[in-house]
N, C-alpha and C positions, 0 to 999 in steps of 0.2 A: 537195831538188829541184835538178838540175846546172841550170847561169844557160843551156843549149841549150834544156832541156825549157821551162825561162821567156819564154822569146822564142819560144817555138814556141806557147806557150798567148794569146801577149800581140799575137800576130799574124793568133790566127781571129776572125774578125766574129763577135761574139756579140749584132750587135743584134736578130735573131730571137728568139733564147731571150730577152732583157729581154723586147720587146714581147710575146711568147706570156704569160711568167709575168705581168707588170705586169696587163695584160689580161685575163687568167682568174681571176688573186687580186682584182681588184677589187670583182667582184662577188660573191666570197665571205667576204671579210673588212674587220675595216675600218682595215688598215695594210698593203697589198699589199707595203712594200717589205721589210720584216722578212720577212712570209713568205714571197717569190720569194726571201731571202738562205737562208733557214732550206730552203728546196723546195730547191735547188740542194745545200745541203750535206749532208742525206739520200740526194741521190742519188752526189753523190761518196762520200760514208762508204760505202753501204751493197753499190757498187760493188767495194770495197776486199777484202769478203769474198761468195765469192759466193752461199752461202750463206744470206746474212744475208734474216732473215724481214722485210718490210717493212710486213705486213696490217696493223698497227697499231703505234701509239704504240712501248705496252708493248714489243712482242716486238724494235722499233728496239732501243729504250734497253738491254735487255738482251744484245742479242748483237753492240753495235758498241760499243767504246772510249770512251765518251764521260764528261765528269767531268758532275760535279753540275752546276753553274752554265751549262753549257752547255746542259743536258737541260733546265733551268728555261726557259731561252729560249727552247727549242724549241718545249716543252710549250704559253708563252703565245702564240707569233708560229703556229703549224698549230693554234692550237685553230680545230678546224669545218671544217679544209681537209684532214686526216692521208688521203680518198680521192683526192684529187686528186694525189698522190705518183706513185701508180703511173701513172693518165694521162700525167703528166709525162715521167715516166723513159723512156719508147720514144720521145719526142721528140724528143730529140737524144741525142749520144753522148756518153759520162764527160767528155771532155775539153772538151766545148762549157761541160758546166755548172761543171767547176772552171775555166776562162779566165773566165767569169761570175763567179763565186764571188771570184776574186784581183784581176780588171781590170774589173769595171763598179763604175764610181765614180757610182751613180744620186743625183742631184740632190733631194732633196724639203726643204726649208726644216721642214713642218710636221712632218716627223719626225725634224727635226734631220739629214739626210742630206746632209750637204755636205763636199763636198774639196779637196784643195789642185789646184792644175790641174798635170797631170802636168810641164809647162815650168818651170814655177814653182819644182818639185822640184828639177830637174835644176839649175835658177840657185842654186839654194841648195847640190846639195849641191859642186858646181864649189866655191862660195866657200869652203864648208866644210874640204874637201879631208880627207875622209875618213881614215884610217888603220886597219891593222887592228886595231894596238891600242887603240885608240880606243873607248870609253864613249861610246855617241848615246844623247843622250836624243830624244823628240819627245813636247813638252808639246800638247795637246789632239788626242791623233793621231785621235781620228775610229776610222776604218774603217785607220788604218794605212796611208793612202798615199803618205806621204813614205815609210817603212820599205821599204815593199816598192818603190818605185822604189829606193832604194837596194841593197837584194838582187840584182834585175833587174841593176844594172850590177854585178855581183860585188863590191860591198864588203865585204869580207868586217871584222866587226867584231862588239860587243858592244852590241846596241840596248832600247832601253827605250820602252817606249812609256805616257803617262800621258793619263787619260782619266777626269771626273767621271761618266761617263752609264755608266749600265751596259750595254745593248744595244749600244753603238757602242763599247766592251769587250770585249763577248764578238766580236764579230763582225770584230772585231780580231785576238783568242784565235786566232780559228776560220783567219784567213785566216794566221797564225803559225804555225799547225801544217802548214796545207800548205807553206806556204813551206823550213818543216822549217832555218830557220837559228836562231838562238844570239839570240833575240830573245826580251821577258820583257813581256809588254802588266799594267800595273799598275789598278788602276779605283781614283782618287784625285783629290780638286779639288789643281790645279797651285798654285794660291794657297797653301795650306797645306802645303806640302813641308818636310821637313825641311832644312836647309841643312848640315847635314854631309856628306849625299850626293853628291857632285861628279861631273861630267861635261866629257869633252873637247870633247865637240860636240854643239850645242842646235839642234833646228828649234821655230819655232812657229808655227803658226797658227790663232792666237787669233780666238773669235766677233768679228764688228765689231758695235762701238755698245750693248755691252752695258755698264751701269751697276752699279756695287756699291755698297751702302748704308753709310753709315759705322759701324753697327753689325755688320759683318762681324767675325768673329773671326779673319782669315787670317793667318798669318805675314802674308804679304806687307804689310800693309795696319798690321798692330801693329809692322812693320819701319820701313816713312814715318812712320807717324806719333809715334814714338821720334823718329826724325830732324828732321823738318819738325814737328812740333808741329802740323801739317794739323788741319780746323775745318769743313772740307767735310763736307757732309750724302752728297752721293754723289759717288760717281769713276770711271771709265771705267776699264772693264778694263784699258785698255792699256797702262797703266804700271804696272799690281801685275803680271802678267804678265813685264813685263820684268824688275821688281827679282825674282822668282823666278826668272829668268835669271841676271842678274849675282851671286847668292849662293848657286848652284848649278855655274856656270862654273868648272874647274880655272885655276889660273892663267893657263898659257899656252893655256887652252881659247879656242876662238870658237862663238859663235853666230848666229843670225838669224831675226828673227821677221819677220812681216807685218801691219801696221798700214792705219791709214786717216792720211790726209792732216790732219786734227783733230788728232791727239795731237801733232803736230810745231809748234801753237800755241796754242792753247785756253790763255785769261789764266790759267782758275785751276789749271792744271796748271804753270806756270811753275817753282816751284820745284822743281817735279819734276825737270824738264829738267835746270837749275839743276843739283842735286843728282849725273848722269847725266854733265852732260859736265864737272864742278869736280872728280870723282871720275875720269874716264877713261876712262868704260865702254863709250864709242860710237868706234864704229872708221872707218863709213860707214851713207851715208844713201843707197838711190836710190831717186830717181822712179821707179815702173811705169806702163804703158800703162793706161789707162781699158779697161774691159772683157776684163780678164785672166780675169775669178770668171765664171760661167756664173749664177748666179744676183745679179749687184750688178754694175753699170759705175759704182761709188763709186770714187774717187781713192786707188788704193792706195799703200804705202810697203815697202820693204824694209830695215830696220836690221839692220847689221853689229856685233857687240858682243866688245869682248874687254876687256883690263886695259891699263891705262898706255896711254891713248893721250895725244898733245898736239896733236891734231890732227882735225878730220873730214872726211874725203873726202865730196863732193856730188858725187854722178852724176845728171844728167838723161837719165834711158832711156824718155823717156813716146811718143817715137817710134818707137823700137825693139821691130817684133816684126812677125809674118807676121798682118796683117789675115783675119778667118774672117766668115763669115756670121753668125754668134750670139754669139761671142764671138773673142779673139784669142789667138795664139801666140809663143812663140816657139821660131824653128828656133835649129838649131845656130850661125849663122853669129851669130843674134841674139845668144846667148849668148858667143860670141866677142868681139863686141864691147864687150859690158857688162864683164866680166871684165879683157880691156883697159882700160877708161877706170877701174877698179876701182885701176889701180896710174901711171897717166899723165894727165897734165894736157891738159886738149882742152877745146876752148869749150864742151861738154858736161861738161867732170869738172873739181872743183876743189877744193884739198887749203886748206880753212879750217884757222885757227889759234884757238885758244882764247879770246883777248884781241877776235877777230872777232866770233866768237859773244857773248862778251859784250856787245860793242858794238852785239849787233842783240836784246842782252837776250834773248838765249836761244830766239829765235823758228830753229826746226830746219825751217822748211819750203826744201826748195832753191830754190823760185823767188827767195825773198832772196837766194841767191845767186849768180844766173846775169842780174841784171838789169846792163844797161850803167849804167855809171859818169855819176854825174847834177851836174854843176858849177854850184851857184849861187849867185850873187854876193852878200856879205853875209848868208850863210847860217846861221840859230839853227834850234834843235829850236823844233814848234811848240809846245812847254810851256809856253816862255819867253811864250809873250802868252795866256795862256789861263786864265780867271779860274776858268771850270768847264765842266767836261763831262759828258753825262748821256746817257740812251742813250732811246728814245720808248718809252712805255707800250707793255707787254704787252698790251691789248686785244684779245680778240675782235671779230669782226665780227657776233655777235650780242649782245656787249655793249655795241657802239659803236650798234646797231640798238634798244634800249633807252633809249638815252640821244637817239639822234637826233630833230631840232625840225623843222618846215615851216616853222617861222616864224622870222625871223631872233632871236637873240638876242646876250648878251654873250660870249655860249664858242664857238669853231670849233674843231676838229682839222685837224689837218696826216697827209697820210698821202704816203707815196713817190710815188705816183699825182701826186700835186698839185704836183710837178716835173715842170715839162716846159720846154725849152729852157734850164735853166740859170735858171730864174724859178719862182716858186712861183703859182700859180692864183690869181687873185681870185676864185672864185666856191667857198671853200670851206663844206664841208658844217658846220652849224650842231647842237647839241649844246644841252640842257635845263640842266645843269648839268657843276660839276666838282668830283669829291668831294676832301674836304681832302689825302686819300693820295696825289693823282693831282698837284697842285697844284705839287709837284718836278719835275712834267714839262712845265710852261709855257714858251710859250720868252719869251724877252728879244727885246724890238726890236735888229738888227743883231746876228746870233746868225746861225752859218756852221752849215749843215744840211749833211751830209755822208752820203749812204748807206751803211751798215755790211757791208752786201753785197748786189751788182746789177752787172750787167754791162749798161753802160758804167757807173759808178762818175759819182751825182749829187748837186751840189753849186747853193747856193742861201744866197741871204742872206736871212735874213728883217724884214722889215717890218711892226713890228708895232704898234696904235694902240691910245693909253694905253687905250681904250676895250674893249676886245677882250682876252679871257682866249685866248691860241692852244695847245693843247694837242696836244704831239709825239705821235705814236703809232708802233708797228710798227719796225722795222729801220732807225734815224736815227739818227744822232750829232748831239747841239744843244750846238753849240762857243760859249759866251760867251766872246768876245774882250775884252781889256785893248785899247782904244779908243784910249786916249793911248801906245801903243805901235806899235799897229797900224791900219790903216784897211781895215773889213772891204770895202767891194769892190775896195780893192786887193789883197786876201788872193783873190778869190774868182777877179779878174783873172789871179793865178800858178797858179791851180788851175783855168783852163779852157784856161790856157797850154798847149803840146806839154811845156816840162819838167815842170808841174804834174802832168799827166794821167800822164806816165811815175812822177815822184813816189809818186801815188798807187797806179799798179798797183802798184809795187816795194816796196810794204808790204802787197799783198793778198796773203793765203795760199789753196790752196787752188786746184783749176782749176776743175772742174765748177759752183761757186759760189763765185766771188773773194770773200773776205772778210777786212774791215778787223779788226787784233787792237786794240782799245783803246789797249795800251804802243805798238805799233808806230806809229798816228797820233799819238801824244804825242810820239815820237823824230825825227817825218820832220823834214827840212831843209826849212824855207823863208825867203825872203827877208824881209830887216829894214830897208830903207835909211832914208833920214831922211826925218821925215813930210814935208817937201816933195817929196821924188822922189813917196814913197806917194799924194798927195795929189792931185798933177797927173797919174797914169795911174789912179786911182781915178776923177777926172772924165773922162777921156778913154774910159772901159770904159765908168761909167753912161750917158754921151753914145751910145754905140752901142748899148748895152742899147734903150733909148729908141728909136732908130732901126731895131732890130729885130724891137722890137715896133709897132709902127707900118708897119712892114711885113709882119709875118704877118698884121696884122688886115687890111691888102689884100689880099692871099692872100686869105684867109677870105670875102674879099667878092665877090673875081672867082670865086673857086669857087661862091659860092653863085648867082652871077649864071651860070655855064657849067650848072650845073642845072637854071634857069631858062630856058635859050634855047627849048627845044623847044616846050614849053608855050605860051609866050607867044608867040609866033611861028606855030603851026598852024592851019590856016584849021578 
């Protein structure tokens, strides 16, 4: 098909024909969008010859070109709808239903129907930079629509397309054939690829948040754990994914996958990393815009992957793109600019060094490295005062609702809630017992409670009487501090501080929910001076602490007295 006839097909509305087909299949089958794919390519096929009998099944399958595996698909996606064909076909014209057929990239999560968004495409294959001679692979292509944007703009090359699922295989197949270029659609899980197979240029985009069990048998997965000696029960797709990238990559090949904002910090993925940038394999990291995906506004990633690098380029492009009503884009000028900060330093783009990364232990999320420069005086990691750290119970709130007393006893829980202004609640909820398992999760008198992820990011000393079992729960870090080192509300003082609170954000990863990595709060910089300095702005915070609560509870009183005026006052 000439790349004229492709822009001519890619340029008629075909949201009629979606909505006529979506809408009449629904009610006679129970996967409308299989069979609106399979109704559309019966009518292109059968088009073809004119001939061709279409009163059934049978007499299709035998007088139009079709191979096995394709007629399978057919067979199960039209059983019960094969009359509704010919309804169809006077609906619109051949070319309404093959522009449907190559360009409606229809959304449906439960039938696995999801694609890459056509910008997205175009960002990657820019980075890519295509060549004819060139070997593309595209690991989990879907429906094939990185490929076929790729064709659309004449790149003329050698493309592969790999794909576990079978119907989103064939229909891949099918959209290959019209495309009519030099493209081979494979049905294979991407984790278990041979590694002899080499390719110059890799797309991917991989499911988000899908987990693999550590009894998988995939290269990918018997590759780490050869390496890393890994111990994990399960792992995120998104680093077996990538190392079938990098052991699929020709030398001077590059690639690029699309990730979630996780995989760039998650503790127990570390060595992975580790592993990723100690080897070279990562070229560039950017930030994308929230709400690129039509079905997820998750915090997405784009990594750049080639060989020998000593270096990582961080692009911040989360502003960058033409804002939409449902979802967002990017125009060309957008892409312009990424592309640009892709090769140039700008308070947006910044060419990290190895020995950097290490120094931030490996945590790949850009916002580490786009935060300003934080100076503070007599500065240690906070490791250096920290006796132990532990993170609150897992609890349910209908296990804590099991366990909860009316009546006072020795055991309270602590929950994020029970922070409010930088103070932990007196009036916390009271608890029957604490089982001996849970008993790790007590906290110690003068223990720095730090939320693990919340936005504004809260902090709290606790106070706790020999009397009283307090039991941490839900999304809290309970920091016991070395006491003769440090004085916790002088610690709590630097972390309600402006450099504190900056501190803090500049080790959360993560936009849509900031969150603390455990290594990263062990590493931050905070102030050590000698316990007289500590001592005397310690009193000088609790003095006002004091003074501030003693003032909200007036607050509290003239509020409740401005309630009261009406009342008391009406004749």
């Amino acid at each position: 098909m000439t790349k004229e006839k492709l822009q001519e097909l890619r340029n008629l509305d075909t949201s009629k024909v979606e909505f006529y087909l979506i809408n009449e299949l629904k009610g006679i089958t129970g996967n409308a969008y299989y069979a609106a794919f399979s109704t559309a390519y019966v009518i292109v096929k059968s088009s073809e010859n004119i001939t061709a009998d279409i009163s059934s099944f049978e007499n299709f399958s035998r007088e139009c070109a079709i191979n096995s595996t394709t007629i399978e698909f057919l067979s199960y996606s039209l059983k019960g709808v094969w009359d509704f064909i010919a309804r169809a076909k006077g609906m619109f014209d051949t070319d309404m239903y093959l522009a449907f057929l190559l360009f409606s990239d229809l959304s449906d999560t439960k039938s696995d129907l999801t694609a890459t968004p056509d910008s997205i495409s175009e960002l990657a294959i820019r980075l890519l930079d295509i060549q004819k001679s060139d070997r593309v692979a595209d690991y989990f292509t879907g429906r094939a629509s990185f490929i076929r944007e790729c064709i659309v703009r004449n790149l003329n090359a050698k493309y592969f397309g790999f794909d576990i699922c079978d119907s989103l295989s064939i229909i891949a197949t099918i959209r290959a054939e019209f495309l009519q270029s030099n493209i081979e659609i494979v049905q294979q899980n991407v984790l278990s690829m041979d590694y002899e197979n080499k390719f110059n240029k890799i797309f991917a985009n991989y499911p988000f948040g899908v987990r693999v069990t550590s009894t998988d048998n995939s290269n990918a997965l018997q590759f780490l754990n050869k390496r890393l000696s890994m111990s994990k029960k399960v792992i995120f797709m998104d680093w077996l994914a990538n190392t079938t990238i990098i052991n699929t990559l020709a030398p001077n090949g590059k690639a690029v996958s699309i990730t979630t904002t996780g995989a760039l910090f998650r503790g127990d993925e570390r060595d992975i990393r580790k592993y990723f940038i100690d080897n070279g394999y990562i070229n560039t990291i950017i930030a994308l815009p929230t709400g690129m995906f039509e079905t997820t506004r998750i915090s997405t990633i784009l990594i750049v992957f080639s060989h020998n690098n000593q270096s990582v380029r961080f692009v911040d492009a989360r502003q960058i793109c033409t804002k939409g009503r449902r979802y967002n884009t990017f125009s060309k000028e957008n892409i312009d600019e990424i592309i640009n900060l892709c090769s140039n330093d700008d308070k947006l783009s910044k060419l990290v060094s190895k020995n950097e990364i290490i120094d931030k232990d490996y945590n790949l999320d850009p916002n580490t490295y786009f935060e300003a420069e934080i100076n503070i005086p007599h500065g240690t990691m906070f490791e250096t005062v920290i006796k132990n750290i532990t993170r609150g119970a897992q609890l349910t709130a209908n296990q804590l609702d099991e366990l909860s007393s009316n009546e006072p006893t020795e055991y309270q829980y602590l929950m994020l809630s029970d922070i409010r202004n930088g103070q932990i609640a007196e009036d916390l909820s009271y608890i029957t017992t604490i089982e001996n398992n849970l008993l790790k999760y007590c906290i110690k008198d003068k223990s720095i409670i730090i939320s693990k992820s919340a936005a504004p990011i809260k902090t709290a000393v606790a106070s706790v009487s020999e009397k009283v079992n307090l039991l941490a729960t839900g999304n809290l870090y309970v920091v016991e501090v070395d006491t003769d080192k440090i004085n916790p509300y002088f610690l709590k003082s630097f972390l309600d501080s402006d450099v504190g609170i900056l501190s803090l954000k500049s080790i959360c990863a993560g936009t849509t929910i900031p969150n603390i990595p455990i290594e990263s709060l062990k590493k931050m910089i905070i102030p050590v001076p000698s316990m007289d300095v500590q001592n005397t702005i310690a009193e000088k915070y609790t003095a006002a602490q004091k003074e501030c609560a003693k003032l909200q509870e007036q607050l509290k009183q003239t509020e409740i007295k401005m309630r009261n005026i009406y009342e008391e006052n009406i004749s």
